[in-house]
C-alpha positions in Angstrom: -155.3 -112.6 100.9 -155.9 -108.8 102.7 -154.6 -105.9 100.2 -151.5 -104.7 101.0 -150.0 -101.3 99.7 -146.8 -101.3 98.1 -144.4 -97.6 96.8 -143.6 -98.8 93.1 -140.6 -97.0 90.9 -141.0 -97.4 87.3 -138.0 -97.5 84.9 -137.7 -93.8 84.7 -137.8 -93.3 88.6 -141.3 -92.0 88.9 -142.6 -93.1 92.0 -146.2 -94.4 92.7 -148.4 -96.3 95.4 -150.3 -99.4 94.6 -152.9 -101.5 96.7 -153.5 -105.2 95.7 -154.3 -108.3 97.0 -152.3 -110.5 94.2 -149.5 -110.7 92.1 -151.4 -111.0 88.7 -153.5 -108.1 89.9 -150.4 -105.6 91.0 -148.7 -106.4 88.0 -151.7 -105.2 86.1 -151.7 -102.3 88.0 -148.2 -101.5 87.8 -148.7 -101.3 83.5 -151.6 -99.4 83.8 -150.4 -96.6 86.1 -147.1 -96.2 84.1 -148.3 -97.4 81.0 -146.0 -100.2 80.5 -146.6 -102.7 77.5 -143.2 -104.7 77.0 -142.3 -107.4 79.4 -141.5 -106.1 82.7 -140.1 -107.8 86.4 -140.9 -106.8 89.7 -138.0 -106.9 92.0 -137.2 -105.6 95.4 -134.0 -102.3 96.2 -131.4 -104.9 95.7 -132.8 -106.8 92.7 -134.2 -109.6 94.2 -136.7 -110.7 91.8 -140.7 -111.0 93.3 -142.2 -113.5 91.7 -146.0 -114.7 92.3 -145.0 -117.0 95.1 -142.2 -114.6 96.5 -145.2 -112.0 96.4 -147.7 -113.1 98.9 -144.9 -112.9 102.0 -144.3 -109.5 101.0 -145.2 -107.0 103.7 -147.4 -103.9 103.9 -145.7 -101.1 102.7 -142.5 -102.5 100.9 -140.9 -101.1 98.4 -140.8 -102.3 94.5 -139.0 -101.8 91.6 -140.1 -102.2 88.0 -137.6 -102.9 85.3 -137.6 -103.9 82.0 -136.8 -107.7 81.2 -134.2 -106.6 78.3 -132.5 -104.1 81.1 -132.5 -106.3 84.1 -129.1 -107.9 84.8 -129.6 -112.1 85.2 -125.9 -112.4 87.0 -126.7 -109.7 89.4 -130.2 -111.1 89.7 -129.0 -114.6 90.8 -126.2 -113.3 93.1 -129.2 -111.4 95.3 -131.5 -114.5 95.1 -128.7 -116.3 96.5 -128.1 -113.9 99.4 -132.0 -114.3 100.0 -131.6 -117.6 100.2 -128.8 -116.7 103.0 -130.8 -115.1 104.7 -133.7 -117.6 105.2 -131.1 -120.2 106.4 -130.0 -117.7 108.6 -133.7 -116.9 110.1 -134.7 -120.7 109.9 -131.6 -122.8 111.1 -133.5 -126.1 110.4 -133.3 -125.6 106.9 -129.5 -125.9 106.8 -130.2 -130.4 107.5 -132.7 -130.3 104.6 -130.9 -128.5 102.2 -128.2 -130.3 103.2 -129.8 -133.8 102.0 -131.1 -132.0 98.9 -127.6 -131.7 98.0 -127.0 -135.6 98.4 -130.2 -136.6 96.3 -130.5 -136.8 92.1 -131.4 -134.1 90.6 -133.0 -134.5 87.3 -134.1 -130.2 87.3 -131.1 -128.1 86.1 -132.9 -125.4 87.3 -133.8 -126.8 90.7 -129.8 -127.9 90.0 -128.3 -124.8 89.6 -130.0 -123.3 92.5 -128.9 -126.1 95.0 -125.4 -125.1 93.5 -126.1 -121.5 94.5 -126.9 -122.4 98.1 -123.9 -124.6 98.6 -121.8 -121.7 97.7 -123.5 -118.9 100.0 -125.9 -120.9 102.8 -123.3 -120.6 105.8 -121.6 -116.9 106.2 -118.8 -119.6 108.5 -117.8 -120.7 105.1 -114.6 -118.5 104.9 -113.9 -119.4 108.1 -110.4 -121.2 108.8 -109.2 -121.2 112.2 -110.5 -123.2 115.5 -111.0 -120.5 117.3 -113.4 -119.1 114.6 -115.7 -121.9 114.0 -115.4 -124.1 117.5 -118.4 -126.1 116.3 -116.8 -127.4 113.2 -113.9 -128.4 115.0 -116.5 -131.0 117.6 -115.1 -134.5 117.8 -111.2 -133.8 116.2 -108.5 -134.5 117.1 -107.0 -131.3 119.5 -103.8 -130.9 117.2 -105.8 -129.7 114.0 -106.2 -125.7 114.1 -108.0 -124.9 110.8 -110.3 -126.1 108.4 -107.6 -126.9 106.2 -105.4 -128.9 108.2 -108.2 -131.2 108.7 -109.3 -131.4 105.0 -105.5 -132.1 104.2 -105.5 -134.2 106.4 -108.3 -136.4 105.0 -107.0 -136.5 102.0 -103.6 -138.0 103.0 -105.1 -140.6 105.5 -107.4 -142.1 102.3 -103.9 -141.7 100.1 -102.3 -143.9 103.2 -105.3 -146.4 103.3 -104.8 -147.6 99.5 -100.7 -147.8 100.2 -101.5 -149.9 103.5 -104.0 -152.4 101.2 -101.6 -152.4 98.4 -98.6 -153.3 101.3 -101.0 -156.4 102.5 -101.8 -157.4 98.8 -98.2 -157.3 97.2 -96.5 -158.9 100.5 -99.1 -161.1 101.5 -96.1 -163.9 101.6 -92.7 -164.2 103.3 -90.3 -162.2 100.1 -87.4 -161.1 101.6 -86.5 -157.6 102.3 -85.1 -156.8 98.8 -87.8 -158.3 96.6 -89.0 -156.8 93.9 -92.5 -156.3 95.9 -90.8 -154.5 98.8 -89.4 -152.2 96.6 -92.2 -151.5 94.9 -93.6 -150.7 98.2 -91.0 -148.2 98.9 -90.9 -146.4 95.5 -94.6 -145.9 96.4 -94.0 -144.5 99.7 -91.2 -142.2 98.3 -93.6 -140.9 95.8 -96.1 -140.0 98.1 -93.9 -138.3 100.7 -92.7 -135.5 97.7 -96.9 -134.7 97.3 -97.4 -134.8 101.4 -99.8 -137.8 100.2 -101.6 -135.4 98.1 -103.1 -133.7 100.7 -103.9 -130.9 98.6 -106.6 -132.5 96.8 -109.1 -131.4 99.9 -107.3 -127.8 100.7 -109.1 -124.9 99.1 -106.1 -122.8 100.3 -104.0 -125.3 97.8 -103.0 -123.8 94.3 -105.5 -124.0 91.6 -105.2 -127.8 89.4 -103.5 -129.3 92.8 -106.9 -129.2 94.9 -110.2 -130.8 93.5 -112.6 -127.7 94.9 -113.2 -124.2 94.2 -111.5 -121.5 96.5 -114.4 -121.4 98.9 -114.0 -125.2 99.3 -116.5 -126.6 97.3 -116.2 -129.9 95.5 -118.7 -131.1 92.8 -119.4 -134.9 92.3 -117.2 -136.4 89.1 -119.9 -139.0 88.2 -119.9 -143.0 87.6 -116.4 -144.0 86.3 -117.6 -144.4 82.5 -119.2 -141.2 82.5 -117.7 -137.3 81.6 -120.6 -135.7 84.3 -122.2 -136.4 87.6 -126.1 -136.4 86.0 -127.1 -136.5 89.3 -125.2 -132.8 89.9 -124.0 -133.9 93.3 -122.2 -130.7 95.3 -121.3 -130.1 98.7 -118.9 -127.9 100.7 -117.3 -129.4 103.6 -116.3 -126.1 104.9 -119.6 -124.8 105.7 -120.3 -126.8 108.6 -119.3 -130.0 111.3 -122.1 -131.6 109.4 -121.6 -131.0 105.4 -117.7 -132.4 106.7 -118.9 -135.2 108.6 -120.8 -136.0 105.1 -118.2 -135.1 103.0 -116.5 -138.4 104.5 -119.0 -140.7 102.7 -117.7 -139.1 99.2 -115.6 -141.7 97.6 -112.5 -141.8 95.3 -113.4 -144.4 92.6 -110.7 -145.9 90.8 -111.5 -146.2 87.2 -109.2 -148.7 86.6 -110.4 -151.0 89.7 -107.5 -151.1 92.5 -108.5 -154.6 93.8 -109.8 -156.2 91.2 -107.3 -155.0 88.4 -104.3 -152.7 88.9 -102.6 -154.9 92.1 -103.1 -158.3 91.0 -101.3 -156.7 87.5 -98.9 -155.3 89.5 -98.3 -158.5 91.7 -98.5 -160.8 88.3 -95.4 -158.7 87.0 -93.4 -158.4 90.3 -93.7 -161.9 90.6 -92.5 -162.7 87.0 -89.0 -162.9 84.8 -89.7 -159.1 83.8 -89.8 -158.3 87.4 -86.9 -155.4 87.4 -88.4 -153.7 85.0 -91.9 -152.9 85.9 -93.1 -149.2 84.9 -93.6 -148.2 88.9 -94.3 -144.9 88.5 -97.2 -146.1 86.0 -98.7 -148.1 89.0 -98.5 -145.2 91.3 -100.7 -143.2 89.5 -103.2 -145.4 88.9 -103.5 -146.1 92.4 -103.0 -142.9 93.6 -103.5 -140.1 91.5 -106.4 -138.1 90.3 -107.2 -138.2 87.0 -106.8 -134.3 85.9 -103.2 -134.5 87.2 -100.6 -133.5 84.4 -97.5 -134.2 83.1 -95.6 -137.0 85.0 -99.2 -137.9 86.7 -100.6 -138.1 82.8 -101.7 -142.0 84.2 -104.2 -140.7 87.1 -107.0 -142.7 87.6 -109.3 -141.2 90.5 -112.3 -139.4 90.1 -114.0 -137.8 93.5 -117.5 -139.0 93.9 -120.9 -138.7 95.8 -121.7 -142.3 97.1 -124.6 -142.4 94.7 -122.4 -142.5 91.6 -119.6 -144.9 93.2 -120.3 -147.8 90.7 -119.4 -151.4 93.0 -119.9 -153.1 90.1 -116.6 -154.4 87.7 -115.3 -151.7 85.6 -114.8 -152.7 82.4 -111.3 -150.9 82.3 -107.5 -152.5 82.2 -104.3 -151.6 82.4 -102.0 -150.6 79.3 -100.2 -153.3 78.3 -98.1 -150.9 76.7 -96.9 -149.3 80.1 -96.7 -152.2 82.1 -92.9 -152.5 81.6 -90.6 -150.1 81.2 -88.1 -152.7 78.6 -90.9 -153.7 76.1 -88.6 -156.9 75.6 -89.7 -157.9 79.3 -90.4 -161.6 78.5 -86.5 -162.3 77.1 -84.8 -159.6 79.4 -84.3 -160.3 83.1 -83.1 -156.8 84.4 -84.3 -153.3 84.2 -83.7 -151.5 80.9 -81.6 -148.5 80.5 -84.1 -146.1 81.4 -84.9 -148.3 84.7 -81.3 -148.1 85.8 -81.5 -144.7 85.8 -84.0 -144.6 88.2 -83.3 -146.6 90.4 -79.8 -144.9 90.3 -81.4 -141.9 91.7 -83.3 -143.7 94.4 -80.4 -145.1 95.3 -81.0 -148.6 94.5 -77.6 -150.4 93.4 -78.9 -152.3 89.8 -78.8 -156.2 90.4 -76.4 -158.8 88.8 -78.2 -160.3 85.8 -80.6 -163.1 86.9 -80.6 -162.0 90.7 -84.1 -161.4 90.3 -83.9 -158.7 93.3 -82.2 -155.0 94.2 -80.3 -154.5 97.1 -81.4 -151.0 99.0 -79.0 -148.5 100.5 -79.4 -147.1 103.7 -81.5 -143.7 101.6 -84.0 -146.0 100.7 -84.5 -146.9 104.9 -85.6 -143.6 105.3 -88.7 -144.0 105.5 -92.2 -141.3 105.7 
């Protein structure tokens, strides 16, 4: 490596120039000519840090700044790395695939982890980016009618929410019931519930109020890990905003049922509807474990989704089951045939007119035709 002179400001702003061919040798330098014996970093105007590797693409004639380690601001530090890294992705395009796949892969480094996390956040400046006419390139192979990032990412959301309704339809009425059975109203309660959330579109829309979407404000979305862990150990991240490709990936992220929907919570469901207890099965229970996230609150306290990178989508059974407990609304659901108090109030409200005692099914009014 040729020598290479660099101006160097010290701590106390005394300026000085330095030739060296290596980092170990100019840092050697740098404590003899200002007579520095406590740890020091090296670190370009804006506080990128220069390390030894960082060093040898440093130019002739740059500039350097010496501070002391106990001085030197690690937040502010990371937040110019980061912008470095921008700019690389900027100057080398090519990157963006590769990091990219990093982002999809294990990662057993927490350091190597945390700065992957740091380039999801700031590699694209198109990121804040929202409308069509902004980001054409994102927009490649939608549908015409969607004019930002959001709509589409809404969107998303709400056709997966629609998927698990559709299999739960084929499932519950895969016979002949007639058109006020117990599993056609199920299916309609379900449908109702979905149409107040928009089919929880929000869970993909950064723009969504914080605890209703599952990603930071920039739109990025970190993988929830297997369904019997607390963590992702694989730290799994990825911003769907930041590119056509990050969102074209972004569509192999799963939601994983904890409680499994096809192997567990519908044949519960149909097992009940099909039974004496029939009118007075806890629907709002079932709703949320097929179609809520777990973090939601309150009346969602049941949710049962986690958002997940492919890798940690366990297709093995889950060794999880549905509350007995919250199964039926009338605990005494084996001698009772008829919703409980509590029952009839609901389905007062949806407009459902309560059955005669043994009818075994409801009778819908023309509100609960209405459908989404």
């Amino acid at each position: 490596m040729s020598r290479r002179h660099f101006v160097v400001t010290d701590p106390t702003q005394r300026k000085c120039g330095i030739v060296a061919s290596s980092y170990k040798s100019f840092l050697k330098k740098c404590r003899e000519k200002f007579k520095l014996k406590e740890e020091i970093i090296i670190a370009l105007e804006d506080k990128t840090e220069v390390d030894d590797e960082y060093f040898e693409f440093l130019s002739n004639g740059t500039r350097l700044f010496i501070f002391k380690a106990q001085d030197f601001d690690t937040a502010d530090n990371i937040h110019h790395l980061a912008s470095f890294l921008q700019e690389c992705l900027k100057r080398q395009p090519q990157l963006h695939t590769k990091v990219m796949a990093c982002l999809q892969d294990e990662i057993t480094s927490k350091r190597a982890a945390m700065l992957l996390e740091l380039m999801a956040k700031v590699m694209d400046s198109s990121i804040p980016l929202t409308s069509k006419e902004g980001h054409a390139e994102w927009f490649k192979g939608l549908d015409t009618r969607f004019k930002t990032k959001e709509a589409v990412m809404r969107n998303s959301a709400e056709t997966r929410m629609r998927g698990y309704l559709d299999h739960t339809k084929r499932e519950l009425l895969s016979e002949q019931l007639p058109a006020d059975s117990p599993q056609h109203e199920a299916i309609l309660y379900f449908k109702k519930e979905l149409c107040k959330t928009r089919y929880n579109g929000s869970y993909f829309d950064r723009l969504a109020p914080p605890g209703e979407n599952l990603c930071d404000s920039t739109g990025l979305f970190q993988c929830e890990g297997p369904y019997n862990e607390c963590r992702c150990s694989g730290l799994h991240f990825i911003n769907p905003y930041a590119s056509r490709e990050a969102r074209i990936i972004f569509s192999t992220w799963n939601f994983d049922h904890v409680i499994e929907k096809s192997r567990t919570i519908i044949p519960k469901l149909k097992a009940a509807l099909s039974g004496p207890g029939a009118s007075s099965v806890n629907l709002s229970y079932f709703h949320d474990l097929l179609f809520c996230h777990k973090s939601s609150q309150g009346i969602n306290s049941d949710g049962n989704l986690k958002l997940v990178h492919i890798a940690c989508h366990v297709k093995k059974p889950h060794e999880c089951h549905c509350k007995p407990e919250k199964i039926f609304l009338d605990k005494q659901h084996d001698n009772v045939d008829g919703p409980c108090q509590e029952q009839n109030h609901q389905l007062t409200r949806r407009g459902v007119k309560r059955a005669r005692l043994g009818s075994g099914y409801y009778t819908r009014s023309k509100r609960m035709q209405v459908l989404c």
